[in-house]
Backbone bond lengths (Angstrom), bond angles and torsions (degrees), N, CA, C in turn:
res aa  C-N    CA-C-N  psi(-1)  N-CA   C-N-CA  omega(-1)  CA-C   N-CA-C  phi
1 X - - - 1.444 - - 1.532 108.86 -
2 X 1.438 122.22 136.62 1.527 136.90 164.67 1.149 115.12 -54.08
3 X 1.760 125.29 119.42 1.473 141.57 171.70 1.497 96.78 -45.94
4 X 1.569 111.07 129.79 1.007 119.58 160.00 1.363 128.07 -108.97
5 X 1.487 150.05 104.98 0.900 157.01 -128.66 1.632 106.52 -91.38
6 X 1.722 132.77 150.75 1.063 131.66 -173.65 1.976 87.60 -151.94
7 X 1.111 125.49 130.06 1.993 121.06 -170.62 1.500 78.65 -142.19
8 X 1.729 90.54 107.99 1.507 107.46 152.80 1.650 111.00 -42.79
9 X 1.946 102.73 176.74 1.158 110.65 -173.80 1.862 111.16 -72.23
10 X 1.483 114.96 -4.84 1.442 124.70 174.72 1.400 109.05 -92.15
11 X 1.183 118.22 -14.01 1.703 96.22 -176.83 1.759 94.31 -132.55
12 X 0.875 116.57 36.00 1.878 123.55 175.38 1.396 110.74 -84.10
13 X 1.323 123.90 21.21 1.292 104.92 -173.11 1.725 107.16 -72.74
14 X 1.791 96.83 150.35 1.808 93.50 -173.84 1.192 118.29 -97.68
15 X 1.526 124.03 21.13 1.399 142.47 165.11 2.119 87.11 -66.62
16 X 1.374 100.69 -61.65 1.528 104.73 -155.85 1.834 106.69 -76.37
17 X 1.195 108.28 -11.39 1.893 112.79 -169.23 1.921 85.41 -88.40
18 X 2.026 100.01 -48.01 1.884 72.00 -177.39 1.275 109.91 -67.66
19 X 1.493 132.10 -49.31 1.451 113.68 -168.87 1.171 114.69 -58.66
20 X 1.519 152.35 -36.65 1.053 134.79 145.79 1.645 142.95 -18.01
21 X 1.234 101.38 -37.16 1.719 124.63 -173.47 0.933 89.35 -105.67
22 X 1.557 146.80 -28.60 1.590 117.30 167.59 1.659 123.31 -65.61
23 X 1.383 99.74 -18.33 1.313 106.74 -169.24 1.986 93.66 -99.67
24 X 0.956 134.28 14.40 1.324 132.58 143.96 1.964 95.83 110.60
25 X 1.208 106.97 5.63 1.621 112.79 -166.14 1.504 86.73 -78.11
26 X 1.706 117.21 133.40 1.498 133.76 160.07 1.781 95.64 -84.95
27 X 1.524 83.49 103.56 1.710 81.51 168.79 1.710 94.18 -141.25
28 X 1.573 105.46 146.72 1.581 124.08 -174.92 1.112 111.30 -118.37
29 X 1.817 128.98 109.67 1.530 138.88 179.51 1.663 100.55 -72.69
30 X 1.190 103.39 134.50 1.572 105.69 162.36 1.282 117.93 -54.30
31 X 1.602 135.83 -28.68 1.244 93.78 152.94 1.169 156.28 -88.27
32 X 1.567 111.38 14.85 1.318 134.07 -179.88 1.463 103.37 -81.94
33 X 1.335 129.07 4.68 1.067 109.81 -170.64 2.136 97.29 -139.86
34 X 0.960 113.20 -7.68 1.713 122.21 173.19 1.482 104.94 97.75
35 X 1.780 113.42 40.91 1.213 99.22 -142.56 2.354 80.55 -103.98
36 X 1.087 109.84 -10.98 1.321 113.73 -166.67 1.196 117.66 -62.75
37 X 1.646 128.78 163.57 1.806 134.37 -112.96 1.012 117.50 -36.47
38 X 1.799 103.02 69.06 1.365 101.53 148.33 1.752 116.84 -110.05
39 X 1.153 102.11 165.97 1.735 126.82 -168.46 1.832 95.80 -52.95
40 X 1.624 112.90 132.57 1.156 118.45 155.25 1.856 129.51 -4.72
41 X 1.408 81.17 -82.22 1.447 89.51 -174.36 2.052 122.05 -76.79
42 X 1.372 94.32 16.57 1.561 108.73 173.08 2.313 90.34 -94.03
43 X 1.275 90.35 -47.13 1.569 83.88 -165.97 1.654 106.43 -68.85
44 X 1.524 107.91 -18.42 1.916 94.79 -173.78 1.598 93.50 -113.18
45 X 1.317 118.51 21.30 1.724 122.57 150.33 1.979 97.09 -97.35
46 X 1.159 122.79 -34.63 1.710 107.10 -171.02 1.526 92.74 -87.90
47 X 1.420 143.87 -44.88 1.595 136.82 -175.73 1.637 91.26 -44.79
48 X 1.614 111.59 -64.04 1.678 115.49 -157.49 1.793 89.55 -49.02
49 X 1.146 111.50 -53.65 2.070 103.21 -169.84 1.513 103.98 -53.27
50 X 1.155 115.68 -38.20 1.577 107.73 -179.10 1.969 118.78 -92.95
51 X 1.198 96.11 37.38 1.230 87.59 -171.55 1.418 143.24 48.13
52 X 1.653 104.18 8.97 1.484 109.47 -171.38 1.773 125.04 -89.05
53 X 1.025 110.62 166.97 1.959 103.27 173.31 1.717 87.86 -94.67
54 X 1.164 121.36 127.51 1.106 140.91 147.69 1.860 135.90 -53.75
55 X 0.981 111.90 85.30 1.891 108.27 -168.34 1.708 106.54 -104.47
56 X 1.159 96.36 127.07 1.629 106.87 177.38 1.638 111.82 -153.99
57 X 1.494 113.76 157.84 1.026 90.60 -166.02 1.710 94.72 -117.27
58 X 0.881 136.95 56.44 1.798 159.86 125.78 1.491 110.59 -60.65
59 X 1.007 102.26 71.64 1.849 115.44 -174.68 1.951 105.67 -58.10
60 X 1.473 87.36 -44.41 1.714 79.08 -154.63 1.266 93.59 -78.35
61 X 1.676 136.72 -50.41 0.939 120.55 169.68 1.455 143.78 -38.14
62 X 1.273 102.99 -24.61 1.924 108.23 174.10 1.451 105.64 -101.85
63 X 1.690 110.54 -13.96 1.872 91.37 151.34 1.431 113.70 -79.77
64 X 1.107 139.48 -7.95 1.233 115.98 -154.22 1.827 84.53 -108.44
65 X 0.761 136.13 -5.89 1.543 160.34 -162.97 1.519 91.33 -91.85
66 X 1.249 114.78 -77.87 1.459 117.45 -170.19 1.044 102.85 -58.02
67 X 1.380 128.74 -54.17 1.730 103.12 -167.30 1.450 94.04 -85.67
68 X 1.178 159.11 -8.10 0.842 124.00 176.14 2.438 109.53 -84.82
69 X 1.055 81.78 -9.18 1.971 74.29 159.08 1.425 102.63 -89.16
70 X 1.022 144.36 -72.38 1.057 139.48 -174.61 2.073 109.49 -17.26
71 X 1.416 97.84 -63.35 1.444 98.90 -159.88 1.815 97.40 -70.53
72 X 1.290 118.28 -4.14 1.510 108.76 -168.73 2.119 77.62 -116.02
73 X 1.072 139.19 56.54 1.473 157.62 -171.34 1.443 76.27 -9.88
74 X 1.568 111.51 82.16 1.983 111.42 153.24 1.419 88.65 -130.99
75 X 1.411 108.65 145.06 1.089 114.34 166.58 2.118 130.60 -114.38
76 X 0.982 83.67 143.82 1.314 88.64 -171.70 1.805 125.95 -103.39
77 X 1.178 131.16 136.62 1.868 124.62 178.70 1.207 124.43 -33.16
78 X 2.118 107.01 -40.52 1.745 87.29 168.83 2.223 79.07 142.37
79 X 0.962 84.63 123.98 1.429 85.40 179.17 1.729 115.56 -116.28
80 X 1.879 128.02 132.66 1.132 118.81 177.88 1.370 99.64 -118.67
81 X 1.672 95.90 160.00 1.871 98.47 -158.86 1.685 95.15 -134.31
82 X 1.044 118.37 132.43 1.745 115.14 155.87 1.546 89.98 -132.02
83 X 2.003 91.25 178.24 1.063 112.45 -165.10 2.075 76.27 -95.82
84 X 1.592 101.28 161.48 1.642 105.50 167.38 1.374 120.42 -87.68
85 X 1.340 109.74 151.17 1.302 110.33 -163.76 1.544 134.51 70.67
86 X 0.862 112.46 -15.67 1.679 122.59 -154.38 1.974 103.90 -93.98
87 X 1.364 102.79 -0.68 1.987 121.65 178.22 1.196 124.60 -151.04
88 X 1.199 114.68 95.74 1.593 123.18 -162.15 2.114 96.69 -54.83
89 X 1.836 93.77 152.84 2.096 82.95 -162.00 1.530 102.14 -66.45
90 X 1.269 149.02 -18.36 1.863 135.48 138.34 1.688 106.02 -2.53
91 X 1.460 100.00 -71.85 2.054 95.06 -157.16 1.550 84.73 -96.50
92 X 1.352 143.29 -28.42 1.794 107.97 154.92 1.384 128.94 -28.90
93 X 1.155 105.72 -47.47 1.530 128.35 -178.52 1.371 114.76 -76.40
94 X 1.072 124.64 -37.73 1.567 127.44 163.10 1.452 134.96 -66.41
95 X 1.876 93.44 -20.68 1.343 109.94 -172.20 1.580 98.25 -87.23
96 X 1.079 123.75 -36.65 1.227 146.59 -140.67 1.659 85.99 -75.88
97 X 1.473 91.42 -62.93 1.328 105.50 -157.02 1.867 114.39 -57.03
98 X 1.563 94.18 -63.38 1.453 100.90 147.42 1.537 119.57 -23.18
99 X 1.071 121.42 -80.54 1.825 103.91 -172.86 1.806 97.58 -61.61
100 X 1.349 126.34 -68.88 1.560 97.70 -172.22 1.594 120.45 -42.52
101 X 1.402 128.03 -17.42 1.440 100.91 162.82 1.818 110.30 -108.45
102 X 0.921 100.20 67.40 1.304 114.60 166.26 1.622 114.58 -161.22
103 X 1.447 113.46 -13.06 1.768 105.53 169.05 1.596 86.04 -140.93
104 X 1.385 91.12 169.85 1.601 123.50 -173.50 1.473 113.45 -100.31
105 X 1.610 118.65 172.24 1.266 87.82 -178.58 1.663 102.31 -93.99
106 X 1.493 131.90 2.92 1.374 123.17 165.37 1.632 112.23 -67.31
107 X 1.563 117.45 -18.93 1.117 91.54 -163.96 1.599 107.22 -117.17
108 X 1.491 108.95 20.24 1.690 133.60 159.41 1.687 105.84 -77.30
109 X 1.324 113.38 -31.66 1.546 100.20 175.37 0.947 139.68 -74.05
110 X 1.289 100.73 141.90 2.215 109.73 -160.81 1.524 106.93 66.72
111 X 1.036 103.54 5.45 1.769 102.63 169.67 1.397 134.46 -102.83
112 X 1.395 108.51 134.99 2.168 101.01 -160.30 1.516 88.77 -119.98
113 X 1.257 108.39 101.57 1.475 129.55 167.46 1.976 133.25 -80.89
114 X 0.874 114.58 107.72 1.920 118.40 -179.33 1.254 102.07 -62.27
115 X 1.289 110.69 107.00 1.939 115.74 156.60 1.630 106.53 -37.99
116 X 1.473 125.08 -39.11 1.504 125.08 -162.46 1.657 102.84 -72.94
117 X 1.721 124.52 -16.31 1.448 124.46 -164.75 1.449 78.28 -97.11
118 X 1.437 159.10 -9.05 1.417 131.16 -179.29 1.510 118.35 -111.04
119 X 1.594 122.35 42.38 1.022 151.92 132.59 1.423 133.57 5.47
């Protein structure tokens, strides 16, 4: 099955949701959905309900997130992390794209992936 995308309220920019959706990617901005200032682990509890990989660029928080589901055995869709600023939304989008055609969305779950390793 095709990664379906979920971009916290930090990485929603709609430069990167249209280029994404032009290129056929189902991806859902938190604010399209009422999802805005809410707490981390509310947004990678609503991605996990929607089946989505979750990308934000709050690194430490979605590591400390992942392992902490992991060690309480919950599982989650699959979380992607960059640092901000550091990839104009072009190679977001390239990066992005790159790992969805290279993993699935079974094999994004429980998995905390670096935008900087899909290069």
């Amino acid at each position: 099955m095709t990664i379906r995308l979920y971009l916290d309220e930090d990485a929603m920019d709609g430069d990167l949701v249209r280029a994404l959706r032009a290129r056929g990617v189902d991806v859902e901005p938190a604010n399209e959905v009422g999802m805005i200032e809410r707490e981390d682990d509310e947004h990678l509890t609503y991605a996990t309900a929607q089946g989505r990989v979750i990308f934000s660029f709050n690194i430490g928080d979605f590591c400390r997130l992942h392992s902490e589901f992991l060690a309480n055995q919950e599982s989650h869709a699959g979380i992607v992390v960059s640092r901000q600023q550091r990839y104009s939304v072009g190679e977001q989008m390239r990066r992005l794209l790159k790992l969805m055609g290279a993993k699935t969305a079974d094999e994004m779950r429980n998995q905390l992936e670096f935008l900087s390793d899909w290069g």
